[in-house]
Structures are given as structure tokens and as C-alpha cells.
C-alpha positions in Angstrom: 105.4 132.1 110.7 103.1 133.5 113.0 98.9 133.5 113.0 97.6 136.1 111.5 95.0 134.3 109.2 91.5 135.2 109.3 88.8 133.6 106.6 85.5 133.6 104.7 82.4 132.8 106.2 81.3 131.4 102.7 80.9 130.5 100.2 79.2 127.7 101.9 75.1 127.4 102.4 74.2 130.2 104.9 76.7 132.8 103.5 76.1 135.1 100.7 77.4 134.0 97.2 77.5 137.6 96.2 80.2 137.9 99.3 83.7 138.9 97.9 86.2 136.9 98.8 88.9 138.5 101.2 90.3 135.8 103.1 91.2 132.0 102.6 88.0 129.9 103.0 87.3 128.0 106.2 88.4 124.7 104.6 91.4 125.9 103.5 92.4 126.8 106.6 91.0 123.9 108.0 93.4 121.9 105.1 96.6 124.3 106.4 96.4 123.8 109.8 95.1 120.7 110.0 97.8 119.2 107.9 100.4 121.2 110.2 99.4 119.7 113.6 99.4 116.3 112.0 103.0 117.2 111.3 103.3 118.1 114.8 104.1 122.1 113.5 101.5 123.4 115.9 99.7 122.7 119.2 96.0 121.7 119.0 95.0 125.4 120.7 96.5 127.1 117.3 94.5 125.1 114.9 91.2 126.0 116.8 92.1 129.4 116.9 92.5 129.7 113.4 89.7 127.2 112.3 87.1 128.7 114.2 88.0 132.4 114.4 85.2 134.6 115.3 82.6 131.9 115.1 80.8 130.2 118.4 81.9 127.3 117.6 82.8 124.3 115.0 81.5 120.6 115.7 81.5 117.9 113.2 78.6 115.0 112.4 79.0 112.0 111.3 81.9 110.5 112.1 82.2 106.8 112.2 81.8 105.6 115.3 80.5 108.7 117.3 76.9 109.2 118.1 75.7 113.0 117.3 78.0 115.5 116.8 81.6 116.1 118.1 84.0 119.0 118.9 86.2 119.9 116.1 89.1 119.1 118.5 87.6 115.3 119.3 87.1 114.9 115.2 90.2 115.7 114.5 92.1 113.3 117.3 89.9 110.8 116.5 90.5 111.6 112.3 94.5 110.6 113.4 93.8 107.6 115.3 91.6 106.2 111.8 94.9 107.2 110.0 94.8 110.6 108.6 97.5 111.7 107.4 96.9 115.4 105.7 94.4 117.5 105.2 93.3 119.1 101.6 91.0 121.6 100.1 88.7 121.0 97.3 86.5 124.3 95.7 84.0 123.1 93.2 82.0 124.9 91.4 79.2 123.9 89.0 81.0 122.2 86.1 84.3 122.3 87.6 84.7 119.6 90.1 88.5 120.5 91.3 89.6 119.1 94.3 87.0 116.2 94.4 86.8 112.3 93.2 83.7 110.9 94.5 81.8 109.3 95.1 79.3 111.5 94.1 77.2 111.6 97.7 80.1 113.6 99.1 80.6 115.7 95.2 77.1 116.7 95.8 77.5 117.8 99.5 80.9 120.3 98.4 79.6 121.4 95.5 76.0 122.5 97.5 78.8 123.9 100.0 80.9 125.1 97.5 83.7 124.1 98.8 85.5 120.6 101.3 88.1 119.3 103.1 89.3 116.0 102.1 91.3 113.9 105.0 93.9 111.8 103.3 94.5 108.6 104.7 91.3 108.6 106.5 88.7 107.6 103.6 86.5 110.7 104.4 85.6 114.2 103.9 84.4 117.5 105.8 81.5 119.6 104.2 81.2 122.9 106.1 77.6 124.7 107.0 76.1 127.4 108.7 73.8 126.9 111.6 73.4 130.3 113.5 76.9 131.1 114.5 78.6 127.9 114.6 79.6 126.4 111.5 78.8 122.3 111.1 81.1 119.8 109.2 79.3 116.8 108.2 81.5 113.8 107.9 81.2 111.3 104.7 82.9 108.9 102.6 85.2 111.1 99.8 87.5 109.2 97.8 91.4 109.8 96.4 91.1 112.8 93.9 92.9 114.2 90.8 95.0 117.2 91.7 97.1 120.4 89.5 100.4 120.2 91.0 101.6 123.4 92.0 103.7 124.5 89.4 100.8 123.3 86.9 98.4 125.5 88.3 100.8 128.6 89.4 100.9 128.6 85.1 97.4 128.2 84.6 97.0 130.9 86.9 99.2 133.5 85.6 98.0 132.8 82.0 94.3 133.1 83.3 95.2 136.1 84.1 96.8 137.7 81.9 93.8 136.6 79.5 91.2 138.4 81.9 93.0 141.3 82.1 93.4 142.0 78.3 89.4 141.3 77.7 88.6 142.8 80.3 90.4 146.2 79.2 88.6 145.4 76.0 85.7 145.7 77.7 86.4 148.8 79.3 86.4 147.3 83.1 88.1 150.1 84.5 84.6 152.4 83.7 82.0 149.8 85.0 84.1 148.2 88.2 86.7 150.3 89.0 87.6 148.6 91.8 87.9 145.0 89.4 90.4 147.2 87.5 92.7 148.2 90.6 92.7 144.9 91.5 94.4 144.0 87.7 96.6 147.3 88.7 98.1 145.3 91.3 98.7 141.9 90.4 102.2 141.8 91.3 101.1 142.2 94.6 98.8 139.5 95.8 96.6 139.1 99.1 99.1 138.6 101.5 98.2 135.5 103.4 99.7 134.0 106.4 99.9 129.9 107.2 101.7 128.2 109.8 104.8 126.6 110.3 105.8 123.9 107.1 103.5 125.5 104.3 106.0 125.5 101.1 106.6 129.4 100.6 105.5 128.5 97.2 102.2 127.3 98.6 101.5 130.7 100.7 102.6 133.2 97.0 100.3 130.9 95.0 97.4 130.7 97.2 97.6 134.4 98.0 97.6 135.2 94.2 94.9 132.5 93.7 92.7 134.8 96.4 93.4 137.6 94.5 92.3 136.0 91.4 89.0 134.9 93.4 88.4 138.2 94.8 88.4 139.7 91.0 85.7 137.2 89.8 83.5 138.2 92.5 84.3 141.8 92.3 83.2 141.8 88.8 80.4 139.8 89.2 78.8 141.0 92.6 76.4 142.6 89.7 75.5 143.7 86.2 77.9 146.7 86.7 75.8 148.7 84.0 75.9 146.0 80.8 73.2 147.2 78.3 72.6 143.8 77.4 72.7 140.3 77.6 75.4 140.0 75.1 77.5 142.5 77.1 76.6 140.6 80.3 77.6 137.2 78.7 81.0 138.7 77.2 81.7 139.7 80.9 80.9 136.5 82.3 83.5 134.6 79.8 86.1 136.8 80.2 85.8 136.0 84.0 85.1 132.3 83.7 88.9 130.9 82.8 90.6 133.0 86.0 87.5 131.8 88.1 88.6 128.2 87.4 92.7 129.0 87.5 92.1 130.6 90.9 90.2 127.4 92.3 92.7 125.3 91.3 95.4 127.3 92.8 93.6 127.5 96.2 93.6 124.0 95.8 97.0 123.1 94.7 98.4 125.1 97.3 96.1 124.2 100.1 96.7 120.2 99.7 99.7 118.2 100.9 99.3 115.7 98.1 100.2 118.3 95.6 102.8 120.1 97.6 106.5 120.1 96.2 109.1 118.3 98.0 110.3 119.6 101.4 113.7 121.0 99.9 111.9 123.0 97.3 111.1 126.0 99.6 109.3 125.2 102.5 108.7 127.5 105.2 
């Protein structure tokens, strides 16, 4: 496959949370090509091209062993050699811890950010943030975590959505965010997403539907979109709060190795 994969500048600190999401967040495409160059699927040139995009630059703090901050390139040879062995994405949100287990120093940190990378093998995870134009990953102890296997959360996902779309028909979506209700319209064709070389074609549908999923929650939140009333406003929220969680979890599934399918299950 080839790179065509751009990505968020949030939801971490620094970044709008009222932002719609359009692209895979920076530590899932830190998890994806990450993972791949461990795999030896891509030279070290690709994975800064795609983790850093249009940034300045990415450096990482923290790191046992290293005084000050390092390049991202440096972290990541230096995250082999303590033996990593994949990279994974974690997208908490307040309540809903997915993608993390502890200890709760580093649960703190990614839920602030909103989101994580956690580095099998190594006994540590990434927390992104903003600092002008370069974005800063701050290195600290993150333990094994609990993960939806793919198929798990591909039908969580599709019943989250289906749910969403009938309340929010119910609640007339299509007058008050239009664009929340083309987004429904067109379901059965997700965010197309790109990944490189040795991402389970599974992976890439599921984390592309999982965007599109995302990218519906913020739609219809981004504001009141002309409730009356608290109780309208609440209704709203719930109806959104169940596809907010299923997409997470996809993002997740599909952006970490440990909850990948087998090789001969469709990789790409």
C-alpha cells in the first residue's frame, strides 16, 4: 500500500476538542507505522514522514536512559533495542478507559491527552502534546492492557450504529445537523484510510468505519445544534454516547498488534 495517510492534530492538549475528527489520530499512526518498521515493512524515512506530517517536528522525553529529550527516530531505535516489539493505540475518554491498564500515572497522562501509544514489549508508553509546532511524547511506565478483538468491536460497532442512527432519526438529526445526517447516509462507505504494508485489510475497513463513527460524534456535538432544552440536549448526548465508545474501541482494535487477527486472515 502506498502513503497517503495524513492525521489529527488532536485531540490531544493544544488542539481544539470541538475539532472534527478527519484523519486517524497521531498515535494511531504512530501505532501503524511504528509496528510496520519493527516488522521491517518500511524504512525509518516512511514512518517519520507519516508520524510527523506537517508538523516541525516530534521529539520524545523521558526515556530511560536519555537525558532531555530525543528525536522521534533515536526513541524509537532505542524503544527496539529495550525490546519493543509493537506499537498500539489507546483513546480514552472520561469514563471509558479503552486501550489503557495502568498504572494510573500514565491513565492520567492519555486520558489529559486523550489519547496514547503503548509500546509492547518495552514496559512504556507515549503521551503526545503540543508545544508550538512540534508535538512532544513524554515517555512513562504503561502496563499490559485489556483489548476488544477485532471482530468484538467491528460488532459493537456496527450495532452502535445502527442504534445512533435510529434515535437519532427520532430526533430529527437530519433538520438540526444536516451534515450528522449525511454522514448516517453514507455508512456503507467509510473514511477511506491508508496504512502501510502488513496492516490486516480488516484492520484498515474497521478503523476507517471507526473514523467515520468518530467524525459523527463530533459532528453532532461541535454544538447545541438548536436544542430548546436541556432535556433535548441530554437526549442528543445519549444517543451519541454508545457509537462514541464503539468507535474508540475500533480505532483501537484495529490500530494494535495485540488484537490483530492472524496473518492468514487477510493481511495486506
Amino acid at each position: 500500500m502506498t502513503h497517503t495517510l495524513g492525521h489529527t492534530k488532536g485531540p490531544f492538549r493544544g488542539v481544539s476538542s470541538a475539532a472534527v475528527t478527519t484523519s486517524l489520530p497521531v498515535s494511531a499512526v504512530l501505532a501503524w507505522w511504528g509496528t510496520a518498521w519493527l516488522r521491517g515493512d518500511v524504512v525509518p524515512d516512511l514512518v517519520l514522514d507519516a508520524v510527523i506530517g506537517e508538523d516541525a517536528t516530534h521529539a520524545v522525553a523521558g526515556l530511560p536512559g536519555e537525558d532531555g529529550t530525543v528525536t522521534l527516530l533515536a526513541a524509537l531505535a532505542a524503544l527496539r533495542i529495550d525490546g519493543a516489539n509493537g506499537f498500539g493505540c489507546a483513546a480514552p475518554a472520561p469514563g471509558d478507559p479503552v486501550g489503557l491498564g495502568g498504572p494510573a500515572a500514565f491513565n492520567a497522562a492519555a486520558l489529559e491527552a486523550g489519547e496514547a501509544v503503548v509500546v509492547s514489549g518495552s514496559g512504556l508508553g507515549l503521551v503526545p502534546s503540543r508545544v508550538g509546532a512540534a508535538v512532544v511524547w513524554e515517555a512513562l511506565p504503561a502496563q499490559p492492557r485489556p483489548l476488544p478483538d477485532v471482530g468484538e468491536a467491528d460488532r459493537d460497532l456496527r450495532s452502535a450504529l445502527l442504534d445512533a442512527a435510529n434515535r437519532l432519526a427520532a430526533l430529527d438529526v437530519a433538520h438540526w445537523r444536516p451534515e450528522v445526517a449525511d454522514e448516517l447516509m453514507n455508512l456503507r462507505h467509510p473514511r477511506p484510510v491508508t496504512a502501510p504494508p502488513g496492516i490486516p485489510g480488516r484492520c484498515l475497513d474497521l478503523a476507517g468505519r471507526g473514523l467515520q463513527a468518530m467524525t459523527i460524534v463530533d459532528l453532532a456535538l461541535a454544538d447545541d445544534g438548536g436544542a430548546l432544552s436541556a432535556h433535548e440536549i441530554g437526549q442528543r448526548r445519549d444517543a451519541l454516547a454508545g457509537l462514541g465508545r464503539a468507535g474508540r474501541r475500533a480505532l483501537v482494535a484495529a490500530c494494535s498488534p495485540e488484537a490483530w487477527p492472524p496473518p492468514d486472515s487477510g493481511s495486506q
